[in-house]
N, C-alpha and C positions, 0 to 999 in steps of 0.2 A: 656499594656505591663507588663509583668513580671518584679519587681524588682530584683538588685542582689543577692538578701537573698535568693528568690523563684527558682529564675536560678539555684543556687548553690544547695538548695535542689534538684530541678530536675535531676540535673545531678548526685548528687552521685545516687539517688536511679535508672536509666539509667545505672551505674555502675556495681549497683549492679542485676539487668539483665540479663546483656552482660556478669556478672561475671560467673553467674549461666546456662546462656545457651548463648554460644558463638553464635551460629547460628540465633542468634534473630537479625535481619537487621536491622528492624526500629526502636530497643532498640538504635542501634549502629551509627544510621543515623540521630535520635535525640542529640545525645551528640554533635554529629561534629555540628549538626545546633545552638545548644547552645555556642558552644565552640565560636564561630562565632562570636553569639551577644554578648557574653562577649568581645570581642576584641583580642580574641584567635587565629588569623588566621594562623597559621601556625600548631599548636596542631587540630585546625579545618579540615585543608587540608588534615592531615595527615590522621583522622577520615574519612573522605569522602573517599579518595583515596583507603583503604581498606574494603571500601562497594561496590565501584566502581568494586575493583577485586574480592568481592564474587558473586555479580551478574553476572558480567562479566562469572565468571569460572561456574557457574551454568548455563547458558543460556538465562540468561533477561538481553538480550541483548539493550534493549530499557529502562529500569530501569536506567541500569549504563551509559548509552548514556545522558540520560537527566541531571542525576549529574556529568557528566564530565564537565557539562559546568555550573556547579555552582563553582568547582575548578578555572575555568576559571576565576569566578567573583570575586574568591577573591584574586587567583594569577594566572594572565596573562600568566606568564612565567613558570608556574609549567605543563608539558607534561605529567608526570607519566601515571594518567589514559587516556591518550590521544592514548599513544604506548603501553599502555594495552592493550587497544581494539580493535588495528590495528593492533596487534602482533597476537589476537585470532579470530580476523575475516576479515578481509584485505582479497584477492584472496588470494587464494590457491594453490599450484603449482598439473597442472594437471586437476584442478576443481572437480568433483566427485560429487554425486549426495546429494542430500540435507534432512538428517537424519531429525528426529522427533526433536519437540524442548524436551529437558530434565527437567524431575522433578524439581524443585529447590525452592529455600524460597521463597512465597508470600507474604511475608514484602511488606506494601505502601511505596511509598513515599512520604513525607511530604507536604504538599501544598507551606508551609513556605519557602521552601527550597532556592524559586528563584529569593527572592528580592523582587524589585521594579518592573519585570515582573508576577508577580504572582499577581491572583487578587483576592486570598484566603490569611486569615488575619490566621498567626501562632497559634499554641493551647495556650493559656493560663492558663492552671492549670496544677502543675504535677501531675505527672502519680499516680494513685491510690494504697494504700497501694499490697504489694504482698509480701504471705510467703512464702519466699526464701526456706524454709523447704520443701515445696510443690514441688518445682523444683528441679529436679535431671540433673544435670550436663549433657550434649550432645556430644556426641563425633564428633568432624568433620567430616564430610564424606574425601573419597579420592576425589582430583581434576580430572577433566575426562580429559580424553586425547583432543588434538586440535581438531581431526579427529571428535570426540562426537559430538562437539558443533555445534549447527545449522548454516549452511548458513543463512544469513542475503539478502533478495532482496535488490539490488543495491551495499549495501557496499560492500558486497561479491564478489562484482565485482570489484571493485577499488582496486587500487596497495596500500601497504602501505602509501606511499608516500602521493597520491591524497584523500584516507581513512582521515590521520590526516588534511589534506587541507581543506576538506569539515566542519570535526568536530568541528574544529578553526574560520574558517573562513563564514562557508556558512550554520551552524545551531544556532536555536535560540529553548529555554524551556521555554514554558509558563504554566501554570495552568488558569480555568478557573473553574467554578462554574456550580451546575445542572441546566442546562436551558438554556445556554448562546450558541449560536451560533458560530462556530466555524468558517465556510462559508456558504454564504446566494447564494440560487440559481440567479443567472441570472448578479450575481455582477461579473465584471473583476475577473480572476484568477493570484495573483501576487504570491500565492504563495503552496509549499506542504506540505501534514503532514504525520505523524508518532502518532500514539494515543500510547504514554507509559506507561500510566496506565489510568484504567477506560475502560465507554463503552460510545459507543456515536449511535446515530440517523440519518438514513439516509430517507429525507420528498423531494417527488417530489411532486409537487402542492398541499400542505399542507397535504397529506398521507405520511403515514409510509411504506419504502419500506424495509428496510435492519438495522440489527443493525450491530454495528464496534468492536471489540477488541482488547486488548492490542498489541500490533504488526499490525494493519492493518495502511494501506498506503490510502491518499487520497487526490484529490487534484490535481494529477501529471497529468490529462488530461488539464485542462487548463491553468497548468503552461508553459506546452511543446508547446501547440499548441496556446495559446495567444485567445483560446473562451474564452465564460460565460461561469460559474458556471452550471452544470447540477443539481443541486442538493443541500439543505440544511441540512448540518451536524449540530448536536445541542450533546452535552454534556448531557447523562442520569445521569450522577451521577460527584459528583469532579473529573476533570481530569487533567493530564499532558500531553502534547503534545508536538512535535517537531517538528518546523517549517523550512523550507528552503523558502526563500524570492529569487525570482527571482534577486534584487539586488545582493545580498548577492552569489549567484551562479554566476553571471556572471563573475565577475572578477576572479572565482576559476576555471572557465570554460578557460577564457582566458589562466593562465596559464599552468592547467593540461587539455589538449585537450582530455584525457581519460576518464575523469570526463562527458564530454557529450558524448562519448562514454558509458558509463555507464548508463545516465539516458535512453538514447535511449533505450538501451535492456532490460533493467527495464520497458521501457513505454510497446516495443512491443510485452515482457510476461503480461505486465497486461492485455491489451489488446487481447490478445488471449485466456488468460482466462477467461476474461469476457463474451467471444463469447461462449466458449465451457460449461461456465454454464449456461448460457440466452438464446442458442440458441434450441428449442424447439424438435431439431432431435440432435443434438451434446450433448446435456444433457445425452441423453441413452446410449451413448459410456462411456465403463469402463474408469479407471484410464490410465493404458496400450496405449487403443487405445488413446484415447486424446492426450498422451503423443507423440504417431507417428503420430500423424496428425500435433500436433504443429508445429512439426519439418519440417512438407512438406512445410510450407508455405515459401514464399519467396516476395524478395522487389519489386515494378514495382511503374512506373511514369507513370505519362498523362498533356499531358500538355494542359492547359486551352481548351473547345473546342475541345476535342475529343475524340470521341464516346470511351467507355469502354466495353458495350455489346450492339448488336445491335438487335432490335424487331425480331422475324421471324430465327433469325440464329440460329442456334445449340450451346449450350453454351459449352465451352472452357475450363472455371475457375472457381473458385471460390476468391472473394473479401473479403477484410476488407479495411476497410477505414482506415486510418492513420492519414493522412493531407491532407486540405482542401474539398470539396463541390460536390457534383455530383448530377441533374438533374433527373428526371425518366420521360419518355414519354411515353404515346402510338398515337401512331399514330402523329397529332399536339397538343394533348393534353398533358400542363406538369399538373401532379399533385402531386407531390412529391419532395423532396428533401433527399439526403441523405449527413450525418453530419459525423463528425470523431466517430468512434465507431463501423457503421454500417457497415453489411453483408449482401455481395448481391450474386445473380448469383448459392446460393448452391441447389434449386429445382428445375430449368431447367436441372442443371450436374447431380443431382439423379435421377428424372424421363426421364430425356434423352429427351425431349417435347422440341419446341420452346422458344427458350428464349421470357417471355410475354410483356415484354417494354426495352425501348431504355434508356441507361442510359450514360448520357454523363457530362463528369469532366466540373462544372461550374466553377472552380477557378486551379490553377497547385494541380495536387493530387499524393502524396505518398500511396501507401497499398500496404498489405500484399495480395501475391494470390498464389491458389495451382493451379496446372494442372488439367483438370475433371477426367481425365485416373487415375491419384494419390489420388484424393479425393475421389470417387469411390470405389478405392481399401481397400482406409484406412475406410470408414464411412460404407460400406455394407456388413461387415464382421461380421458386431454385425446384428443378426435376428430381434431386435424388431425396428433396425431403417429402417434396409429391409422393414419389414412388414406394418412400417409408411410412407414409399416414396410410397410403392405400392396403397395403398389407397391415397396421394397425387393427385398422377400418375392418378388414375381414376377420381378424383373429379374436377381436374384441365381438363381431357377429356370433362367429361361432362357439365362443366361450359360453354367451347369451341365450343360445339356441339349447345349449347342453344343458344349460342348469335348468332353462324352462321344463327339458325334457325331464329331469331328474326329479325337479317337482311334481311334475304331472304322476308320473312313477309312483312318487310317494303314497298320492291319494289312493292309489287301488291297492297298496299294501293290507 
């Protein structure tokens, strides 16, 4: 630990920083953490609070999220940055489509910042000599108008109200270290994240599938739906994170009913984008299209034990799964299962061919499904996913033709 002699140096030359270039964050973000461990809490909060609304007003959004609830830790009752950032990102009347995120300072955030939740140990030496000479003075930029600043998934959706609810009540900031495991595949999911600074790793059966960034979401499939883990996330470098603990939500749930509201259409946008990037014909659809196909889809139910498409009939829909478990058969043969995530039924409706297995809800199933007439309309507008169903369409004939012949075969043995 720093003594108070070393504190005290740190901080003036921190000072003298923030003097010379006001827009230096984590000049700014360091004082209030010192101010702290001196016993400073109030001169501290005040420090914090105005890092909170530079982030905030710049668009790291997930920066000043994570230090609002370090205010929290030192004063409970201090809301400032709390209805800062429910005043700038709270729903918006009207909604409106969701801008680019905006340039703004790449200042870290401290490791130290979070306490006894933080499992990265403070820096210990101050900051290296720097000639002030060298530094020329910065002028503030202008604050951008509300309109500027990016939509947030989920918050952006909660009323001010249920916004500070969640903030208070139903998130938690940790740090972790490079290597450290954030969620292990196959473990219960209690709870979601928010990566607010760093990068992290996404390993399905000990491969690298996907890397994560600052603002990605992760997690919220088996918080909602109560599976395993698909998946282990690991920390590339020191990270911050923001957690929501299924505990921790439920009772915010309880009493703003809008709040699950909320995660809901959070879940069944991620979820649709997942399909429209994963899925091997939906990937060649522009921005545009994607965007009107989202919109086609809609909610349907099955309840346990019955059929969803049937072998032989003409397909209908198109699926996504939501919630619970679906069967695949041909004939009496099951071989398959389908999980929450999955997408079924969409190369029967493009090649217009028999639907080739029976696929019936093993458990009560929510998903999302378009109409084929809509799906159609929207997916075979773009020519190079035309041109991929068409060759489908033949390869899936000829598969057809074989086995019939194979059967036929059979009988004269």
């Amino acid at each position: 630990m720093l003594n108070q002699g070393k504190l005290t140096e740190a901080l003036e030359e921190y000072r003298r920083i923030v003097q010379a270039v006001p827009a230096e964050l984590s000049a700014r973000q360091k004082i209030a953490e010192i101010l702290a461990r001196q016993g400073q809490g109030p001169a501290a909060v005040a420090e914090y609070v105005e890092v909170v609304k530079r982030y905030a007003e710049q668009g790291e959004f997930f920066k000043a999220t994570a230090l609002s609830r370090v205010i929290l830790t030192l004063d409970p009752k201090n809301q400032t940055a709390t209805q800062l950032l429910a005043e700038l990102y709270a729903q918006r009347p009207g909604g409106g489509t969701v801008p680019p995120p905006l340039p703004g300072a790449k200042a870290q955030l401290q490791p130290g910042a979070f306490g006894s939740q933080s499992s990265l140990p403070p820096s210990e030496q101050p900051p290296e000599e720097i000639a002030l000479e060298e530094l020329l003075p910065e002028a503030e930029p202008p604050l951008p108008p509300r309109d500027a600043l990016p939509q947030i998934p989920l918050f952006s959706a909660l009323s001010t109200e249920e916004f500070v609810a969640v903030l208070n009540g139903a998130m938690d900031a940790k740090t972790l270290r490079a290597g450290q495991a954030i969620v292990t595949e196959g473990e219960p999911g209690t709870s979601m994240f928010a990566l607010a600074q760093g990068t992290a790793s996404v390993w399905r059966e000990s491969q690298r599938v996907a890397t994560m960034q600052e603002g990605d979401f992760f997690g919220e499939m088996a918080l909602l739906s109560g599976a395993p883990r698909m998946a282990t996330v690991k920390a590339d470098s020191d990270v911050v994170v923001l957690e929501f603990p299924r505990q921790s939500l439920a009772p915010v749930i309880a009493r703003h009913p809008g709040v699950r509201a909320g995660l809901e259409q959070f879940y069944r946008e991620r979820m649709l984008a997942n399909l429209m990037r994963a899925n091997p014909l939906l990937q060649l659809l522009t921005e545009p299209q994607r965007a009107a196909l989202t919109k086609s889809f809609q909610p349907c139910t099955f309840a346990a034990g019955e059929v969803v498409l049937q072998e032989g009939a003409a397909g209908e829909a198109v699926f996504l799964l939501l919630r619970g478990q679906c069967t695949v058969a041909q004939g009496a043969t099951v071989y398959a299962e389908l999980v929450e995530g999955d997408a079924f039924g969409e190369i029967s409706v493009l090649t217009r061919l028999p639907v080739s297995a029976t696929v019936t809800a093993k458990t009560p199933v929510v998903a999302l499904c378009v109409l084929a007439s809509d799906f159609r309309t929207r997916v075979l507008i773009n020519p190079e996913v035309n041109k991929r169903v068409q060759q489908l369409a033949s390869e899936r004939m000829t598969r057809t033709a074989k086995m019939a012949l194979a059967a036929d075969a059979d009988q004269w043995v």
